[in-house]
Residue, then its C-alpha position, 0 to 999 in steps of 0.5 A: x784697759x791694757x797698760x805696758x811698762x815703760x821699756x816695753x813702750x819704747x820697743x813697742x814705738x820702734x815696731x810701729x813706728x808710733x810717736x811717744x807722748x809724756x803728757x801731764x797736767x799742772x796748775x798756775x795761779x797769781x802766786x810767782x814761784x819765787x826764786x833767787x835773784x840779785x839785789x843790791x847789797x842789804x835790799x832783799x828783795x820783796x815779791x808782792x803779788x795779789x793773794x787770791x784762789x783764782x788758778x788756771x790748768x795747763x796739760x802739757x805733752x812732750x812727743x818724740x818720734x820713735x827713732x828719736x829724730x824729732x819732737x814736738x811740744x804742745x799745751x792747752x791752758x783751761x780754767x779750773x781744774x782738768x777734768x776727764x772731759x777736758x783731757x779727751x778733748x785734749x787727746x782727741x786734738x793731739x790726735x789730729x796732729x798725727x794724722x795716721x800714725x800711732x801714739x803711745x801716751x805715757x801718763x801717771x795714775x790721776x783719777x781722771x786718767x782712770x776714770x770710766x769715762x777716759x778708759x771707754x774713750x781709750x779702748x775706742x782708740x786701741x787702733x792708734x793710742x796705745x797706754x803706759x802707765x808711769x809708776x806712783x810717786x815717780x815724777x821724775x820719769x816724765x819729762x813734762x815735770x821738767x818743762x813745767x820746772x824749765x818756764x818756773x825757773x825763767x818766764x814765771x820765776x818771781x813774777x808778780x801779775x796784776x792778773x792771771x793774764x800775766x802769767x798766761x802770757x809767761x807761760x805762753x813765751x816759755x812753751x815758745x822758747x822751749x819749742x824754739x829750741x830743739x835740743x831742749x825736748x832732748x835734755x828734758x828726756x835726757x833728765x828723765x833717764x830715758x835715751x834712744x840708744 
C-alpha cells in the first residue's frame, strides 16, 4: 500500500482538487471524564456513576476541502470495538458523501488500519482514496483528538448516566454543536499545526 507524508498531502489535495479527511477512532463508556467544576464552598463535588465494562466505539472524521473553504464533520457510534469491517463499512459511507471527488485519509497506524483485509479494500479504491499516514505517537497531528476532547470538556464533562444511552445522547449534541459552528473545524486544524496558507 503507497503511503505519503503529511506535507506532500496537502500539495497533493490542491492538484486534484480532493477533499482531506482526519478520522480516528475512540471509545465511551458510563465513566464521565471528570472535570473542574463549581461547587459551594467546602462541598466537593461527588460524580457517582455505574461501574461497569460496557463501552461503545465512535469513528469520528473531520473533512476539509482542498482550498480549505470548507468542512464537514461526520461520525458513526458502534458497540464494542472498531474493527476493519466496521471502519470499511465507515469508509465506504463516507465515500457516498463525496460523490465524484477524490479524498485523501489522514490516519494513524492501528492494526486495523494495516490490517490485509483494509489494505485490499484501499488498493481497490487507489482511483479516489488516497492514504497518509500520521507518525506513531503523534495524536497531536490530528485534529479529530481535538473534537473528541472538545465534547469531553463540555456534553460529557462530569456526566453521570443511568445508562450508555446518556452518553450517546451527549456525544450526539456535542457532534451537533461542533458542526453548528463553522469556525470550530478550523480551530481544531489550527491546534494540530496544519493552515492552508
Amino acid at each position: 500500500m503507497e503511503e505519503a507524508d503529511l506535507g506532500d498531502g496537502k500539495k497533493n489535495s490542491e492538484k486534484l482538487r480532493a477533499w482531506i479527511v482526519f478520522l480516528d477512532e475512540s471509545g465511551i463508556s458510563q465513566k464521565p471524564p471528570v472535570r473542574r467544576t463549581w461547587a459551594p464552598r467546602g462541598k466537593t463535588p461527588i460524580l457517582q456513576h455505574a461501574f461497569n465494562w460496557k463501552k461503545l466505539s465512535i469513528c469520528s472524521a473531520v473533512a476539509y476541502r482542498w482550498d480549505g473553504r470548507r468542512s464537514r464533520l461526520f461520525f458513526r457510534i458502534v458497540a464494542d470495538s472498531y474493527t476493519d469491517e466496521k471502519l470499511i463499512d465507515f469508509l465506504t459511507q463516507l465515500k457516498k458523501e463525496f460523490p465524484r471527488r477524490r479524498l485523501i485519509l489522514v490516519w494513524d497506524g492501528l492494526p486495523s488500519h494495516r490490517s490485509r483485509k483494509m489494505n485490499d479494500y484501499l488498493r481497490q479504491q487507489r482511483k479516489r482514496l488516497a492514504v497518509v499516514r500520521l507518525p506513531a505517537y503523534a495524536p497531536d497531528l490530528n485534529p479529530v483528538e481535538f473534537v473528541w476532547g472538545n465534547i469531553q470538556a463540555k456534553e460529557l464533562a462530569n456526566l453521570c448516566s443511568d445508562d450508555l444511552g446518556g452518553m450517546v445522547e451527549g456525544v450526539k449534541q456535542g457532534f451537533s454543536r461542533i458542526h453548528s459552528n463553522c469556525n470550530l473545524p478550523y480551530s481544531f486544524l489550527n491546534h494540530a499545526g496544519i493552515s492552508f496558507d
